[in-house]
C-alpha positions as CSV (number, residue, x, y, z in Angstrom):
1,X,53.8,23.5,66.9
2,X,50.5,23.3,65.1
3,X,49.8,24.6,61.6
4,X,46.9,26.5,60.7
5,X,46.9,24.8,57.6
6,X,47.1,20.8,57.1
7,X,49.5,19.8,55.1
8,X,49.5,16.8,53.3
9,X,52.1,13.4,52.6
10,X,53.0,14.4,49.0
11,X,53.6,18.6,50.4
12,X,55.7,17.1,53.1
13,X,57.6,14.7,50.6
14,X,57.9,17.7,48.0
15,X,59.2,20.3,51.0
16,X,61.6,17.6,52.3
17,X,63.1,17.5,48.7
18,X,63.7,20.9,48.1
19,X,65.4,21.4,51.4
20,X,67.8,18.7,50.9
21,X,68.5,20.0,47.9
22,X,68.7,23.8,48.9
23,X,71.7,22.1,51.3
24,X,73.7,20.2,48.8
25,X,73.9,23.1,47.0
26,X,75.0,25.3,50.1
27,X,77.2,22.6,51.4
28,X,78.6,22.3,47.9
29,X,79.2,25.9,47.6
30,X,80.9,26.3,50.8
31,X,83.1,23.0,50.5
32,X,84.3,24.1,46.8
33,X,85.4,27.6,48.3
34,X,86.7,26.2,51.6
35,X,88.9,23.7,49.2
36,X,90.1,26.8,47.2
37,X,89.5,24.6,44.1
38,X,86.9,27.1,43.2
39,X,88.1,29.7,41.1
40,X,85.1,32.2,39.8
41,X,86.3,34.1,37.1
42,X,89.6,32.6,36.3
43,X,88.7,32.6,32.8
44,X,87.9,36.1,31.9
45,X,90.0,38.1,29.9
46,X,90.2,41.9,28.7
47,X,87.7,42.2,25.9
48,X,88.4,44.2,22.9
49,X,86.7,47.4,22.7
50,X,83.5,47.6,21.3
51,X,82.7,48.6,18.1
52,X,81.1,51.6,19.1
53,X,81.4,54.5,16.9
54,X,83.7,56.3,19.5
55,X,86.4,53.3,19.2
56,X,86.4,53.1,15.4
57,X,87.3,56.8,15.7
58,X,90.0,55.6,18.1
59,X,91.1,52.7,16.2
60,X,91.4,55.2,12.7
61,X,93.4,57.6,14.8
62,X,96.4,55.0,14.8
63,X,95.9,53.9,11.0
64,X,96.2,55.1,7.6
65,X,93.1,53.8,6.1
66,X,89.7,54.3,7.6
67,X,88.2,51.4,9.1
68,X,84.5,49.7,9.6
69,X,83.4,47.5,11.8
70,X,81.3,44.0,11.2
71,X,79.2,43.2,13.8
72,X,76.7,40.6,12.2
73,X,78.4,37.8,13.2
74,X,77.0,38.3,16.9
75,X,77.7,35.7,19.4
76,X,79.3,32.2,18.2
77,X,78.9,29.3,20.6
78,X,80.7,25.7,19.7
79,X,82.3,23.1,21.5
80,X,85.8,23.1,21.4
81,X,87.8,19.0,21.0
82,X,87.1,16.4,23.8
83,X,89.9,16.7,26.2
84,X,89.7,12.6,26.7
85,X,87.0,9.9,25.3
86,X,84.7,10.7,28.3
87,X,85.0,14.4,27.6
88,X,82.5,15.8,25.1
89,X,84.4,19.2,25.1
90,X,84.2,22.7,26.4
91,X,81.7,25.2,25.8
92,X,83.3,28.3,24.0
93,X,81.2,31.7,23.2
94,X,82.8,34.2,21.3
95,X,81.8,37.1,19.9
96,X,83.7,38.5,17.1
97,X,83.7,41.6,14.9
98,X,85.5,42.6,11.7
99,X,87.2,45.6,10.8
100,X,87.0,46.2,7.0
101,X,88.0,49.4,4.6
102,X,85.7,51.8,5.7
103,X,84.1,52.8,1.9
104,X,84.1,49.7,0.5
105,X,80.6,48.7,0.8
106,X,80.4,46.2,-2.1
107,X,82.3,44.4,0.4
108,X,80.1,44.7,3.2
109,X,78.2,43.4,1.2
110,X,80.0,40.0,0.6
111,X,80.6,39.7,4.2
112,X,76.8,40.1,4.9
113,X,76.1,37.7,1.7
114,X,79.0,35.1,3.9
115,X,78.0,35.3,7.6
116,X,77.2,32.2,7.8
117,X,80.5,30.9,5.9
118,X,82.4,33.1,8.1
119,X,80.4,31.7,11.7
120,X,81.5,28.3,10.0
121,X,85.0,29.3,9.8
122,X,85.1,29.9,13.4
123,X,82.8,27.6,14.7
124,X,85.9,25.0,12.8
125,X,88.6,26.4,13.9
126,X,87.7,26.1,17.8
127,X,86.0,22.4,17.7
128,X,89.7,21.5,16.0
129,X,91.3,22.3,19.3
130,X,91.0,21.1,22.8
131,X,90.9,24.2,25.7
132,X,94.3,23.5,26.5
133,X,95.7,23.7,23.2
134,X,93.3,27.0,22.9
135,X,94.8,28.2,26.5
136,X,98.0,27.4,26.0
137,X,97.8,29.9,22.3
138,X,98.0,33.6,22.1
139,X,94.2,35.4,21.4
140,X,96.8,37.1,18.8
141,X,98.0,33.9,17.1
142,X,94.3,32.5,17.0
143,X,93.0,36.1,15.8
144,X,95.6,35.6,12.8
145,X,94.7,32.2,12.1
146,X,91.2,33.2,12.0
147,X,92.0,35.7,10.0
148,X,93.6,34.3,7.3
149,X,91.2,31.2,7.0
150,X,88.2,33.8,6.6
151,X,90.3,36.3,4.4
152,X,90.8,32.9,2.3
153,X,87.2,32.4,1.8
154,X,86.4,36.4,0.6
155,X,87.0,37.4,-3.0
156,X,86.2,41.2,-3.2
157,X,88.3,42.5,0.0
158,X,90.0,41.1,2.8
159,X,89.2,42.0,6.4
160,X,92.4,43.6,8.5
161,X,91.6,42.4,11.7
162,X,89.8,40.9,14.0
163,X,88.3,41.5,17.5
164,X,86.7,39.8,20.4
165,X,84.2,41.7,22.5
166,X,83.8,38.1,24.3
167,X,85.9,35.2,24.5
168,X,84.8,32.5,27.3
169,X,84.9,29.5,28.3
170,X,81.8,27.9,29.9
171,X,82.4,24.9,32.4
């Protein structure tokens, strides 16, 4: 079959390339599914609800004291402990949000004045651990943990809980 067009060594060379590739990538695919080691999505979880003002009305229903939600924090990515000395760790992305006393905005305040001490906090806590220790946790124990270390580092109010609208893993 002739061309229309010539094509030359180095378009050849560079269209050979991407083909292979293109195939190691299907064959790769189709091998890791095939060996059912493949498991897409076997790390996703329910996330908390959002702290959109419909679920702070929720969430207020079932409490005494109005509540406020944090959201400045946005998304936290760290590494969590190496595994092993060749393993440099797994990439975790949280992102958290605070619920606070609804009227106390002096404290707002301080947590706004502390994100960055608070994104330390966590950013701490899950480089200290390895994914399996993480794993093998409950979200509520590390929620409380978290908790407590940030609610340690806060002098005009203490936060009553926290939330996690993600909390993945990235391999």
């Amino acid at each position: 079959m002739k061309l229309p067009f010539k094509l030359s060594k180095t378009d050849i060379i560079l269209y050979s390339i991407i083909t292979a590739l293109v195939l190691v990538i299907l064959l790769g695919t189709v091998i890791g599914f095939a060996s059912k080691k493949a498991a897409p999505g076997k790390n996703l979880r329910d996330s908390d609800p959002a702290p959109t003002v419909r679920e702070i009305e929720n969430l207020n229903k079932h409490s005494d004291s109005k509540i406020a939600a944090y959201t400045g924090l946005g998304s936290i990515r760290c590494l969590t402990a190496p595994q092993d000395e060749e393993d440099i760790g797994t990439t975790v992305v949280i992102t958290p949000w605070l619920s606070y006393p609804e009227d106390d905005t002096i404290f707002f305040e301080e947590l706004a004045r502390k994100r960055l001490l608070i994104t330390s906090v966590f950013t701490t806590y899950f480089s200290s651990y390895t994914k399996t220790e993480l794993l093998s946790r409950t979200e509520d124990k590390i929620k409380q943990e978290l908790e407590d270390k940030i609610n340690e580092q806060l002098s005009l109010g203490k936060i009553s809980k926290i939330y996690f609208t993600d909390y993945i893993f990235l391999e």
